[in-house]
C-alpha positions as CSV (number, residue, x, y, z in Angstrom):
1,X,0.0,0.0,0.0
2,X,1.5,3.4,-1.0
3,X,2.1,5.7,1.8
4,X,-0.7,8.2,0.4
5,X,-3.5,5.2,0.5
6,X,-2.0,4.6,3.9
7,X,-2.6,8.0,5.4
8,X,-6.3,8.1,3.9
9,X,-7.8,4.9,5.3
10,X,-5.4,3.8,8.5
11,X,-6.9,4.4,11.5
12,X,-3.7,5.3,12.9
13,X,-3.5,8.5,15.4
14,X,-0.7,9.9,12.7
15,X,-2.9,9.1,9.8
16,X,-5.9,10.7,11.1
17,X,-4.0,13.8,12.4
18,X,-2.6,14.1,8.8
19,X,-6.0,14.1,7.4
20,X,-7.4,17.0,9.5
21,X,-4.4,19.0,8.9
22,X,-4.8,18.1,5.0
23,X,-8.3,19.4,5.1
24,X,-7.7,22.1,7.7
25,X,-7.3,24.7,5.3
26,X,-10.7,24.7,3.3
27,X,-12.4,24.9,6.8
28,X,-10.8,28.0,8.0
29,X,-13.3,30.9,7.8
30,X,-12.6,34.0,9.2
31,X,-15.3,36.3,10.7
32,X,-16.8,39.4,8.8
33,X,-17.4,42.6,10.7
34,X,-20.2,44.2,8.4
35,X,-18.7,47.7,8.4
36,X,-15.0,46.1,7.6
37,X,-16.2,44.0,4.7
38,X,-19.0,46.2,3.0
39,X,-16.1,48.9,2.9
40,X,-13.7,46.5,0.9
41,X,-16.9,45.2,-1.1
42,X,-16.9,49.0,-2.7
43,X,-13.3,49.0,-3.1
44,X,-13.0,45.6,-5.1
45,X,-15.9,47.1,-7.0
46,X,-14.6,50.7,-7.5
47,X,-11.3,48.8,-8.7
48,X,-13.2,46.5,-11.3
49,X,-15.4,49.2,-12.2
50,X,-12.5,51.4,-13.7
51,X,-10.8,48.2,-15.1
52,X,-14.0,47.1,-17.1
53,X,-14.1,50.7,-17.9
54,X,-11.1,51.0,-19.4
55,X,-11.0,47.1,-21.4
56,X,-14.1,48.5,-23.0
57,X,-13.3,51.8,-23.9
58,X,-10.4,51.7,-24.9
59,X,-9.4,47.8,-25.7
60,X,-12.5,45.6,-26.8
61,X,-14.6,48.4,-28.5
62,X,-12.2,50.4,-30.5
63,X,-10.2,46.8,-31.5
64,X,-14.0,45.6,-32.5
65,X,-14.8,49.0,-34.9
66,X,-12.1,48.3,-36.9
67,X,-13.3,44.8,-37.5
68,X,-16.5,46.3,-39.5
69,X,-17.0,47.5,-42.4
70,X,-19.7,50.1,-41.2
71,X,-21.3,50.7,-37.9
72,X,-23.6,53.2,-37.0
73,X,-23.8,55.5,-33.4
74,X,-23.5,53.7,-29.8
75,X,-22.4,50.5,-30.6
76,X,-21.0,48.8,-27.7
77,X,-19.6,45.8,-26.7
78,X,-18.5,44.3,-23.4
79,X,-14.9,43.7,-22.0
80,X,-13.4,41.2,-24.2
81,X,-12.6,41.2,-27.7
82,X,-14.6,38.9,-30.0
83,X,-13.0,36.4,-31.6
84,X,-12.9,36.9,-35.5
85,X,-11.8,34.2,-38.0
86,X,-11.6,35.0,-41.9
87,X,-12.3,38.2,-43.9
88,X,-16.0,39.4,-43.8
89,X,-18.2,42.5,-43.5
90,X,-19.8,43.5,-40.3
91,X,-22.6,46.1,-41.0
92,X,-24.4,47.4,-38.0
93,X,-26.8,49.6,-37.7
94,X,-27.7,52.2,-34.8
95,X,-27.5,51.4,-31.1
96,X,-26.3,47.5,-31.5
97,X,-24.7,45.9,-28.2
98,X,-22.6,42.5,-28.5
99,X,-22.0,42.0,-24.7
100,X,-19.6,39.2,-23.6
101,X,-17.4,37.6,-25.9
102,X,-18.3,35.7,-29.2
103,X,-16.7,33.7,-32.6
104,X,-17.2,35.0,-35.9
105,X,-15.9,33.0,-38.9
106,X,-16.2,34.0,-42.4
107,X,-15.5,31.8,-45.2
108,X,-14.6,33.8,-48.9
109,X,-15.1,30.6,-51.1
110,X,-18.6,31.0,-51.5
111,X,-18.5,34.8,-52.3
112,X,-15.9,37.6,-52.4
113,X,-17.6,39.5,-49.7
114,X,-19.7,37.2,-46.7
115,X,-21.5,39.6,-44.5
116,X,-23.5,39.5,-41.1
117,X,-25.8,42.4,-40.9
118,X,-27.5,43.7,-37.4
119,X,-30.3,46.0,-37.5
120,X,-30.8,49.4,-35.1
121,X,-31.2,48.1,-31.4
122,X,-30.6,44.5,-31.8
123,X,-28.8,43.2,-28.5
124,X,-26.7,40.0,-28.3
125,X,-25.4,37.7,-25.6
126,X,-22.3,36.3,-24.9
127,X,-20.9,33.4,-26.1
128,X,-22.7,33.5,-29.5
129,X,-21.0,32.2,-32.6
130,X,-21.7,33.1,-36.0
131,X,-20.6,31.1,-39.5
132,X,-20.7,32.9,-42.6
133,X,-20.6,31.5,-45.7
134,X,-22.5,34.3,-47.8
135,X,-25.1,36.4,-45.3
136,X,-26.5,36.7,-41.7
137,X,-29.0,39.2,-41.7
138,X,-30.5,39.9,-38.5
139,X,-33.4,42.7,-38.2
140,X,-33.9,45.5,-36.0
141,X,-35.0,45.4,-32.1
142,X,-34.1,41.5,-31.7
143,X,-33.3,40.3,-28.6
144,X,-30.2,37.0,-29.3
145,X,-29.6,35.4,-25.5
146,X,-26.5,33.7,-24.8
147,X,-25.2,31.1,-26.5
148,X,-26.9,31.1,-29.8
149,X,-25.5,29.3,-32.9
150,X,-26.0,30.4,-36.6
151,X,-24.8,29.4,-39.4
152,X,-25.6,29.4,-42.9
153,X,-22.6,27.2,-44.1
154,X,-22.5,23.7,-42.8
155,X,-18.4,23.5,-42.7
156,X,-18.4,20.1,-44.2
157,X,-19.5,18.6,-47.3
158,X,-23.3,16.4,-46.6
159,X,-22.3,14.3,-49.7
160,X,-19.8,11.5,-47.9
161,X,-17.0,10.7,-49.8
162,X,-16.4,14.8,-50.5
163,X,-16.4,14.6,-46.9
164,X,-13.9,11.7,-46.2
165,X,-11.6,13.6,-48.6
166,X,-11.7,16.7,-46.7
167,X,-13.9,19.4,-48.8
168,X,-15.8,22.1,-48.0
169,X,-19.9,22.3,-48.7
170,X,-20.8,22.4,-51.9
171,X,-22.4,25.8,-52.9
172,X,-26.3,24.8,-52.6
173,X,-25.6,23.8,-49.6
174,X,-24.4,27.4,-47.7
175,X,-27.6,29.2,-47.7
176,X,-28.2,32.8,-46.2
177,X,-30.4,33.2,-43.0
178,X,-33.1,36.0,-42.5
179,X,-34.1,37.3,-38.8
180,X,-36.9,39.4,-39.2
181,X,-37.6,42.2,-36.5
182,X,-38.3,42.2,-33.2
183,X,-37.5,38.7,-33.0
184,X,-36.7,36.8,-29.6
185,X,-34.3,34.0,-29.5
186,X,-33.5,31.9,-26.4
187,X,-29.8,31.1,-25.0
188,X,-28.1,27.8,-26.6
189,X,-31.0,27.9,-30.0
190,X,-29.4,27.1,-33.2
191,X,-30.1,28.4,-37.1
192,X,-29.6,26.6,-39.2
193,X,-28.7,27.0,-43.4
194,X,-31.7,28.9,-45.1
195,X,-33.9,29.5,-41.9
196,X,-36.1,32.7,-42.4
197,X,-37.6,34.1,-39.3
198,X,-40.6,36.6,-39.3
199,X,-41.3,39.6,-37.3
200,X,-41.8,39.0,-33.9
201,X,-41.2,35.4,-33.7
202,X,-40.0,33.9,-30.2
203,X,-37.4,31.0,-30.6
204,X,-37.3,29.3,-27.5
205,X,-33.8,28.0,-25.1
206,X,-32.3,25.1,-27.2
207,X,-34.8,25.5,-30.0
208,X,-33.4,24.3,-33.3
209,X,-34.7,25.8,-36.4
210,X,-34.2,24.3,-39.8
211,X,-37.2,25.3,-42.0
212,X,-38.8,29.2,-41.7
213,X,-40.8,30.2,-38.6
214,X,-43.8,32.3,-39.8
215,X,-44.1,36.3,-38.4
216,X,-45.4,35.9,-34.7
217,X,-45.0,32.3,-33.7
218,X,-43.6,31.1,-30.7
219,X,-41.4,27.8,-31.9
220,X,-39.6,25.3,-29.8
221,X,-38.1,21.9,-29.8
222,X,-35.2,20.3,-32.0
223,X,-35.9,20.5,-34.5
224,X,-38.1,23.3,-33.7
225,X,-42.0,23.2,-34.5
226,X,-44.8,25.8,-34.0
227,X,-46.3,26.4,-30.6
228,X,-48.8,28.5,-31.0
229,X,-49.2,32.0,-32.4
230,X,-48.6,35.8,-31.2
231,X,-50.4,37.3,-33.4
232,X,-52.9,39.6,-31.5
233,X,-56.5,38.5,-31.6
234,X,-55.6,35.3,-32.9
């Protein structure tokens, strides 16, 4: 028996003095006068405040702008700086917000100029990841959670031997997605190639589309069916 299995399950007084020092340390806790710790609660705060500041300001924003290709007034980001694979254009439109941190990769075989375009007051979460083989167009006041997947090219060739042999999709297979306006979209749904979403559609957590949702339907599911609709009076 090796010396470490020893000290673990002997009963022996040195063993089981070893194991309380051993987990000694994650049971300290010291105590927490309220007017001591609420004063270095709004110093760690202050501090991180003027740190986040300063990554956005002058770091993950400006770094970000010179990613697009146009971008209209009060774009903002968060604190890190998105992760950006491939040439592309990056069209925004007027008060768009990409908070956290998310992928964008843009594939030129398919067309000289692939482009994901975000409407006036559209906000995204973070973590969302974006594959562009031709277009992205996303309207204007959508709300994208975290975690949300699109994209219109599906990396890898769906015929199997062009697939074994390491080629890309074939043409008809990259196919632009639409988001209409004022569309909702849950954290962790996924687009998929061709999907057209109407005005004021809801796409519920972890739905996955793959055919077009009609204006003002809540879908959900994988793959992602028609709940009911939002349409008023309906």
């Amino acid at each position: 028996m090796s010396l470490r299995n020893a000290i673990r399950f002997s009963d022996h007084p040195g063993a089981r003095w070893a194991r309380r020092a051993y987990y000694l340390p994650g049971r300290i806790s010291l105590p927490a006068p309220r007017f001591v710790v609420r004063s270095m609660l709004a110093i760690y705060l202050g501090i991180r405040s003027c740190i986040h500041f300063f990554r956005r300001v002058f770091i993950a924003e400006p770094l970000f702008k010179a990613y697009c290709h146009s971008y209209g007034s009060d774009l903002h980001t968060g604190i890190f700086v998105h992760w950006i694979q491939g040439k592309g254009r990056i069209i925004l439109g007027d008060n768009v917000r990409f908070d956290g941190k998310s992928s964008f990769k843009f594939a030129a075989r398919y067309t000289a100029h692939p482009t994901l375009q975000v409407g006036n007051r559209t906000g995204l979460g973070h973590g969302c990841s974006f594959t562009v083989g031709k277009a992205i167009v996303i309207g204007e006041d959508c709300r994208i959670a975290s975690n949300v997947t699109m994209f219109d090219a599906p990396g890898h060739s769906l015929d199997p031997e062009k697939r074994k042999e390491g080629q890309p999709s074939d043409d008809g297979e990259v196919r632009p997605i639409t988001i209409g306006n004022n569309v909702w979209i849950g954290a962790g749904a996924v687009i998929c190639p061709g999907a057209t979403i109407g005005d004021n559609s809801v796409i519920t957590m972890g739905a996955t589309v793959m055919a077009n949702v009609p204006p003002s339907t809540l879908v959900a599911g994988n793959p992602a069916r028609s709940i009911k609709s939002l349409a008023r009076g309906v």
